[in-house]
N, C-alpha and C positions, 0 to 999 in steps of 0.2 A: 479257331477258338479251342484247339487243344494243347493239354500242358501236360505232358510227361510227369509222371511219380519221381523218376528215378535219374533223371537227368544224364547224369555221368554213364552212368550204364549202356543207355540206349545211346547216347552221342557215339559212345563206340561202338556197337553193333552197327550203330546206321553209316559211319564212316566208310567211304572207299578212299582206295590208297589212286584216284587219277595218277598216277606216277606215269601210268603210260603214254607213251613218245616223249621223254624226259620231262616229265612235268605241264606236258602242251597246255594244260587244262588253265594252270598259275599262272603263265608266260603271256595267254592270251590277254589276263586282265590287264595284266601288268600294262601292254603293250595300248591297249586302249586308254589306262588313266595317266602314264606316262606322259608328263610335261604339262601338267595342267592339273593334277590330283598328284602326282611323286614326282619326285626326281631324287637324284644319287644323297640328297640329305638329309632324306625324307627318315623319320620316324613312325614306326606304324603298329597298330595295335589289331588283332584278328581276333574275333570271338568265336570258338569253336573249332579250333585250327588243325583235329583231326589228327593224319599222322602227316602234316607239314605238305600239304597239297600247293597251301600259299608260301609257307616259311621258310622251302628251299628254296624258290627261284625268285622271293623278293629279297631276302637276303643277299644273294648275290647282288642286288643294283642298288640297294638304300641302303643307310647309316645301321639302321636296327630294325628290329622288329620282334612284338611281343609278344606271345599267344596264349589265351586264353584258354587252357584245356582241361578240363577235370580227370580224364579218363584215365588211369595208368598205363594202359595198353597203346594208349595214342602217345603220351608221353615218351614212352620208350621206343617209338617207331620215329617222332621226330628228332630224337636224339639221334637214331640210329642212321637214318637219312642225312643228317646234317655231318656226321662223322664222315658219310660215304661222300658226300658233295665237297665236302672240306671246311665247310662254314662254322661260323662260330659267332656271329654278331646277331645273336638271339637268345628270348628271353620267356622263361616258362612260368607261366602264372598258373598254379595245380588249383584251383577252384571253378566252382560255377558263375556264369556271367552274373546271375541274381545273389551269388555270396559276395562280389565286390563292391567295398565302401566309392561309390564315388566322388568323394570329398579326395581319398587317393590319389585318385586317376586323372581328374578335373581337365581338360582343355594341356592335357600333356603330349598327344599326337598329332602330326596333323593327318592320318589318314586314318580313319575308325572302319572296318568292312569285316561282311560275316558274308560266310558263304553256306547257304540250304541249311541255316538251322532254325530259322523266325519260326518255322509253323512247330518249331518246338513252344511255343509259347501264347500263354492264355491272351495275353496284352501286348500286342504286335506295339503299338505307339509308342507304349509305357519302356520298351527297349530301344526304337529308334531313336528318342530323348534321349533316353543315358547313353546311347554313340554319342550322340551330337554333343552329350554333357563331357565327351571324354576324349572329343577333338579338338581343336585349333584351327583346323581346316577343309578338311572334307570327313562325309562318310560316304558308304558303298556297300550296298546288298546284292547278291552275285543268287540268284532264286530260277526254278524253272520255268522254262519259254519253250516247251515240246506238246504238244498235244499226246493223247495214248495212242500206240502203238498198237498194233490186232493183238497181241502176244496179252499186254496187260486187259485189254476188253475182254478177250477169253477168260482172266483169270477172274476180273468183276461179274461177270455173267456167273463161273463157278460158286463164288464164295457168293455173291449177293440176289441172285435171279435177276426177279424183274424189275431190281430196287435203282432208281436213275443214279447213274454213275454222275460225279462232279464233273460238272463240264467247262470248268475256268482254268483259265492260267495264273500262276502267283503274278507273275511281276506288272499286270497292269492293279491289278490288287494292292500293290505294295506303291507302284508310281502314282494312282489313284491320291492314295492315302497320302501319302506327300505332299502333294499339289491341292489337297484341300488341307491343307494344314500350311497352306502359305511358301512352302519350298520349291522349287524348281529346278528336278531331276533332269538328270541326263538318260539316255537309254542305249546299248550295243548290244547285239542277239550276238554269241557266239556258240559254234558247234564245239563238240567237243565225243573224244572215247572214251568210256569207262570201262575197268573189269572187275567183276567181284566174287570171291570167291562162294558156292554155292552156299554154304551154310550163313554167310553173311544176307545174300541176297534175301533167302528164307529168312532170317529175322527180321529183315529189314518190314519183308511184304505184312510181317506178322506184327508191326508196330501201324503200317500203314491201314492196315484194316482194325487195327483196334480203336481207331477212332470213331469208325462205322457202326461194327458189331463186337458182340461178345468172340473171340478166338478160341472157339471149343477144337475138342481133340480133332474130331471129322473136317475143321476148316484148317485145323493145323495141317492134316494130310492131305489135303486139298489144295494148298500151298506149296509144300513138299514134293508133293509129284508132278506138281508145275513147273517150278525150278529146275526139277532133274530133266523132265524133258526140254525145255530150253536151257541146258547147258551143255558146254561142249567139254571135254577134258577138267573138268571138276570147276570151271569158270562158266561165270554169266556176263555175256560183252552185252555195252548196251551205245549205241551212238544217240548222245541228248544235246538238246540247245539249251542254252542259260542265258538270262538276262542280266548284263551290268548296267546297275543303276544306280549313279554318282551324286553327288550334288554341295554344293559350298553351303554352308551349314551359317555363313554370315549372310547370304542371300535370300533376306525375307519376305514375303509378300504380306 
């Protein structure tokens, strides 16, 4: 139930560039909704699209694909990436998902998928709808499936003591929520590498605990000197599971 101030801002700070192993991270979705959620004429719409985590390697196999980005900084990385990959059959929509009219967009895709940005937002449903409103034929939430790590438990322990650390995973949360709303998701745990640079990773933790508590100076550095010491050469690797979870948007209960 938290909603970011600033949206664009923090979508970029929170973004990693998965680009590692060419993209493995996009490849795998792909590879899962392929032939049944896309194929090569597939049109597709991504909300949150980062610096083209999805847009390079679906690009290559479907007609188009649109992305939803506000951030500048993200903009110019998928630019930059699709220059490097040689792509061009992609389309940059520079606002927030909640600035677009969906009277626009209406039932113009058939594939609608966001990947780790939902807990950006107050009203998980209230966005699932307007996917559904701005397919033809499927949507797809791609959200975490990892339990914590000792690395992150040490770091709750730091900033919060004795305070119980959240002990769920998003995507039965998110598959939950579907399936009592009458839809009938699919589900694929897939692994995957990330790396982030340390000053990223640091904000990122410093948006993560702002849901919790206040991020005063002493947690700020408390954060900071966590980072430094799990990182190696100015990066923070993290090996994480993700859940894809599909579902045909005419399939009603």
């Amino acid at each position: 139930n938290y909603e970011i101030e600033d949206w664009s801002k923090r979508a970029e700070d929170y973004s990693d560039s998965r680009k590692t192993n060419d993209y493995e991270y996009g490849r795998k979705v792909i590879n899962i909704l392929w032939g049944e959620a896309l194929n090569s004429d597939s049109e597709v719409l991504e909300i949150g699209a980062g610096p083209g985590t999805f847009v390079i390697p679906f690009a290559k196999r479907i007609k188009k694909i649109t992305a939803v980005e506000p951030a500048k900084g993200m903009v110019e990385k998928i630019c930059e990436n699709a220059a490097e990959a040689g792509i061009d059959n992609f389309e940059i929509i520079s606002k927030t998902w909640q600035e677009i009219e969906i009277s626009e967009i209406a039932g113009k895709y058939d594939l609608v998928i966001c990947s780790i940005v939902l807990w950006m937002f107050k009203n998980v449903w209230e966005q699932l709808e307007k996917m559904e409103q701005a397919s033809r034929g499927y949507c797809c939430v791609v959200t975490g499936a990892k339990e914590w790590n000792g690395e992150e438990q040490k770091l709750w322990q730091k900033v919060m003591g004795n305070i119980k650390k959240p002990d769920y995973l998003e995507y039965p949360l998110i598959y939950n929520l579907l399936y009592s709303k009458g839809r009938f998701p699919n589900v694929r745990i897939i692994s995957y590498v990330s790396e982030r640079c340390v000053d990223n990773m640091i904000t990122m933790k410093k948006i993560f605990f702002d849901k919790y508590t206040e991020v005063t100076p002493d947690i700020e550095r408390l954060i900071e000197e966590h980072v430094l010491e799990n990182s190696k050469g100015g990066k923070c690797r993290k090996e994480g599971k993700a859940a894809v979870i599909w579902w045909n948007i005419q399939e009603k209960g």
